[in-house]
Phi, psi and omega in degrees: 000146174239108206266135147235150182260176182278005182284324230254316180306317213263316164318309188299321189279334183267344181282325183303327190277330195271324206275348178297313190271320161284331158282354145279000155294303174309329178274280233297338171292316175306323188274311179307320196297331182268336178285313176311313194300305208290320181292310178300302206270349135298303166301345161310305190281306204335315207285011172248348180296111188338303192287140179266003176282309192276344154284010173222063178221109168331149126264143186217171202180103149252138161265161170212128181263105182241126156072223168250060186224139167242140193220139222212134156219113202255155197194167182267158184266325179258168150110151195211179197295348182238057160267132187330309165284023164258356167303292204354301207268314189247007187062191144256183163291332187274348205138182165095201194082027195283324200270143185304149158214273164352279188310351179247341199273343190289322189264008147293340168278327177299320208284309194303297200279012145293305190278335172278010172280318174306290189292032179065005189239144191316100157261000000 
């Protein structure tokens, strides 16, 4: 027969809610960490860029936390979907795309899902 009391429970449920609660600190440090890079290394080409509109245009990066997922979105701050700086990045019919956005997120989302494999978690 298997008997537990409800101390031995209530012990089992706060070590499970804490080891829960420190691994979603640790990805969410990994996803700012990967996001941060990511902004700094956009913001980086903008600033080589001829046009001075596109070297003064903010880059920003928010997290947002639901549960247990963390979602990283690095974005230009001004600028709507048919704004002059998506030339920057995606061009036109005519040309242009000359600047990174993708090429600086790739190799920081593998770098991301290396180090959170360190930290036990499934992806």
């Amino acid at each position: 027969m298997f008997r537990l009391e409800s101390s031995e429970l209530s012990r089992f449920a706060g070590a499970l809610h804490e080891a829960f609660r420190v691994k979603d600190e640790q990805v969410e440090k990994i996803v700012a960490h990967a996001a941060l890079k990511v902004k700094k290394a956009v913001k980086a080409d903008l600033a080589k860029s001829n046009y001075w509109y596109f070297r003064k245009t903010p880059i920003t990066y928010e997290i947002e936390k639901k549960f247990h997922e963390v979602t990283a979105t690095v974005a230009p701050l001004k600028g709507s979907p048919g704004s002059v700086i998506n030339f920057a990045f995606f061009g036109s019919i005519r040309g242009g795309g000359t600047h990174k956005f993708y090429e600086y997120a790739q190799p920081e989302f593998d770098t991301m899902i290396e180090e959170m494999r360190k930290i036990g978690v499934e992806i």
